[in-house]
N, C-alpha and C positions, 0 to 999 in steps of 0.2 A: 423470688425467681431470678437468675443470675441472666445479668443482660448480655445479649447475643455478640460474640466478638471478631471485630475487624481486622482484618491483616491488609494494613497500606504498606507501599512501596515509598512514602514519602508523608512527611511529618501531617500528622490531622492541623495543625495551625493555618496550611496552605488553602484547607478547606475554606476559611472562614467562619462562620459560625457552624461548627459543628453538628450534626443531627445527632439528638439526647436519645436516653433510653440502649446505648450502642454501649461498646466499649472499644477500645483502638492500642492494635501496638504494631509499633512500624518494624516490618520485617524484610529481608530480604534474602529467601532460602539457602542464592546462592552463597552466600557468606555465614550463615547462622538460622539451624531449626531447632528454635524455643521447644520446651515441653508442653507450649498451649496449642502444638500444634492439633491436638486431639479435640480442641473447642471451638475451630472454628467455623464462622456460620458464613461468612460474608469475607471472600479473597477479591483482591484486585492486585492481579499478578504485574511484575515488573516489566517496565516497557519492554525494553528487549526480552523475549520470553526465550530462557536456554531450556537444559533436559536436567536442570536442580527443579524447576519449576511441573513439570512432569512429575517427577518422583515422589514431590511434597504433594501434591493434590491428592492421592489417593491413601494419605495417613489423615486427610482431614476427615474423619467419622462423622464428625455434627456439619458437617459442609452441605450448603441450600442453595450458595448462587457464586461464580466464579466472572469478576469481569476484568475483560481483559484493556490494557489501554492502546492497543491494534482495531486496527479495520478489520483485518483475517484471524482466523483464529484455528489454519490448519494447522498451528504449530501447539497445539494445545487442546483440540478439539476433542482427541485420540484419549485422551488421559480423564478426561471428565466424566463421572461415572454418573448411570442412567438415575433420573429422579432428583441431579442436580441441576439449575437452572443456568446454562452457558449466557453472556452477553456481551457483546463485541464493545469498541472502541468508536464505533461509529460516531461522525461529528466533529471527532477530535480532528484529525488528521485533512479533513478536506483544504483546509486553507494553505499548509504547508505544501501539501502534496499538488494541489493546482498551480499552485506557485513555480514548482521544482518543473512539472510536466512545460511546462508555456517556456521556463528558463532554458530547459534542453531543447526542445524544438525552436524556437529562436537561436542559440546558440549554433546547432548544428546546421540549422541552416544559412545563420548568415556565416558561417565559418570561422568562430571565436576562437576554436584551438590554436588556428595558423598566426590570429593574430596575438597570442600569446606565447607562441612559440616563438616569432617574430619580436618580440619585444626580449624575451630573455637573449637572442641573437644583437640587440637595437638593431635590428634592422626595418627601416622604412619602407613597405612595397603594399600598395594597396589594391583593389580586386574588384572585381563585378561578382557580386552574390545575390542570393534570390531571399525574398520576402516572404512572408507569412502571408501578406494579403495578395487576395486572389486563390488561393490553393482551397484543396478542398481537403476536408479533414475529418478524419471517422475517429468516433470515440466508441473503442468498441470495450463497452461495460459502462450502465448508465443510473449506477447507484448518486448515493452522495458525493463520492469525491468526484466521481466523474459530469454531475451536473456542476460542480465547483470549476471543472476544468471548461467546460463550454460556457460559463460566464467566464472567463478570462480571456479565451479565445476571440468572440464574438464582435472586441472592440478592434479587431486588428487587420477588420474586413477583409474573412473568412469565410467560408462556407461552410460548417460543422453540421455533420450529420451521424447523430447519436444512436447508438446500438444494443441494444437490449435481448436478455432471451426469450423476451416476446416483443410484436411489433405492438405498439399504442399509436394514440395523436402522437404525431410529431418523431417516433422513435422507430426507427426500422427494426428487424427481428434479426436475430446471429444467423437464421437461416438463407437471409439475404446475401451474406457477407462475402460467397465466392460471386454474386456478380459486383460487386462496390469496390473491391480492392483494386479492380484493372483501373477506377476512373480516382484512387484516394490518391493525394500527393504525402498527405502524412498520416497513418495509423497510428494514436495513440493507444495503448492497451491497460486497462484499469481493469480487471476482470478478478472474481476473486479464484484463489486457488483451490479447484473440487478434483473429483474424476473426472469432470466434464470438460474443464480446463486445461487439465496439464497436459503437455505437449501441445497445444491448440495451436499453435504457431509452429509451425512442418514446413519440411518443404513445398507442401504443394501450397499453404498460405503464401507463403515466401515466391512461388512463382507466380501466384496471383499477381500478385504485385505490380504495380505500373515501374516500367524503367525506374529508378533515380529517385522514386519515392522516399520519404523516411519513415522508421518503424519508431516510434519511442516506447520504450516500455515501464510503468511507473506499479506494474501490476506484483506480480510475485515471479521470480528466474526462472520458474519449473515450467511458466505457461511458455515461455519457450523452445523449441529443441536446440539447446548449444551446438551442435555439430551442424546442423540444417544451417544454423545463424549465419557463423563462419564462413562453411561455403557461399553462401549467400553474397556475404562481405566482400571475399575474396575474388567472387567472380566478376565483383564489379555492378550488380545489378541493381542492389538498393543502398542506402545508408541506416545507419540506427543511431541511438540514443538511450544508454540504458541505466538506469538506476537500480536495479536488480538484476541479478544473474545464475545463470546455476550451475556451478556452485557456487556459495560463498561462505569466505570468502575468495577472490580467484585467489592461485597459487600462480607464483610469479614466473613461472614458466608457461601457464597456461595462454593456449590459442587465442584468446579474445584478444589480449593485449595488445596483440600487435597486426589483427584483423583492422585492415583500411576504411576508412570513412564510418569510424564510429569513438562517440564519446560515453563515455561510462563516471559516474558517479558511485560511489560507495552505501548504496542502499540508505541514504538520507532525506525520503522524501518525505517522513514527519516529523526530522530532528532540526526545527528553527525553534524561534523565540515565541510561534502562535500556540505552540502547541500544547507548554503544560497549562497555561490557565483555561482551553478550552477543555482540560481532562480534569483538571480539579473541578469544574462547575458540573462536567459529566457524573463524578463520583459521589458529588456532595448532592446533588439530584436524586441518583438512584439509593442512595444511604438513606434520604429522606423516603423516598417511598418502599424501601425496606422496613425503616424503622414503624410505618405507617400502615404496613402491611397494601399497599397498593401495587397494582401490575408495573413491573419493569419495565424501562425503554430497550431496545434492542437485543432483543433475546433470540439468539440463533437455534431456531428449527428445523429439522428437514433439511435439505438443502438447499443454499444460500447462493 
């Protein structure tokens, strides 16, 4: 019987001790689809997932599990056909992404830009800015990355109050969330992108909003309305922090740019140095309990 075959986006050696019984050949659609593509059992699409990776999924005939190395997986969801098993990136990404979130919100609040902008001028001029500690802080989406983001938070004597779409111990419900926002000083947003999400940030989120608050958002661009943002910006009411936008990426005439009191990042919040060996130990896991025939970890059902 011919053993079941793997399409990596990066060399099996990265694995470590590889899981037997497999076979492995490192692909990458957008540049080249092999003729094995009709055999495969087990994909694990390339980080960045474009529309080569869309197109190739639905010629894989023998295909049983598709995982992706994303937290999200709208951008691929769409294309995975019924009776194949989807499973997210879950894990990988919370350390980077906690990281990136706490870096914008400290940045933008103690006002890193001016002092960077200031240094390419050498100019010396220094400021009273506001703190992290003290404020009160909603993490609204209270998955993994987002409990990743409230232990980082917590040592910076904070008040973090995590949000979920249902309330538990300790976690308020999204249903709460137009009375929280008049009293949050910074809304972080971690939520994943569904029907349920996108647009979730309107304007009438946005008027919620306490004066002077910060938005930051580490979540997916769509869960924002860009035009709402803007105005937002512009009128002077809150600030933001965005490492996702929509669209991306901008086009250099686009509004955002040059909308006041706001920093943006280029959608980098799992591309550091934690991230591929926390996705290699993810893939060499689930390869194992593939090979093993055992239930997978993070298998997206229903909605997420």
């Amino acid at each position: 019987m011919t053993e079941p075959l793997v399409w990596l986006p990066f060399d099996p050696a990265e694995l470590g001790e590889v899981p037997s019984g497999l076979r492995y050949e490192v692909v990458d659609p957008r540049d080249h689809v092999p003729d094995s593509v009709e055999e495969v059992a087990f994909y694990v699409t390339p980080y960045n997932v474009g529309s080569a990776v869309g197109d190739v999924i639905p010629r894989m005939r023998s295909l049983q599990v598709v995982q992706t190395l994303s937290a999200g997986v709208d951008n691929v969801r769409g294309t995975v056909p019924e009776g194949v098993t989807l499973c997210n990136g879950k894990g990988i990404h919370d350390t980077s992404t906690a990281e990136l979130a706490l870096l914008l919100t400290l940045a933008a609040l103690r006002d890193l830009p001016r002092f960077v902008r200031q240094q390419e001028r050498r100019e010396w001029r220094g400021g009273f800015e506001e703190s992290l500690a003290d404020k009160r802080v909603l993490i609204l989406g209270y998955g993994s990355v987002g409990s990743a983001i409230e232990a980082r938070l917590l040592p910076f004597e904070c008040e973090v109050v995590p949000i979920a779409r249902r309330a538990r111990d300790g976690v308020r419900g999204i249903d709460e969330l137009p009375d929280l926002l008049p009293d949050a000083d910074v809304v972080v947003v971690i939520v994943p992108l569904t029907d349920a999400t996108r647009g979730l940030v309107d304007a009438a989120f946005l008027d919620r909003m306490k004066e002077g608050a910060l938005l930051v958002n580490v979540a997916r661009g769509a869960v924002v309305v860009t035009d709402d943002l803007v105005a937002a910006l512009e009128g002077g009411r809150i600030r933001a922090a965005l490492d996702v936008t929509d669209p991306e990426p901008l086009a250099a005439d686009h509004p955002l740019w040059a909308a006041p009191h706001l920093l943006i990042s280029p959608h980098v919040g799992g591309a550091s140095s934690a991230m591929w060996p926390r996705a290699y130990r993810l893939v060499r896991k689930q390869l194992e309990r593939f090979a093993a025939r055992e239930p997978l970890a993070n298998v997206m059902s229903g909605e997420y």
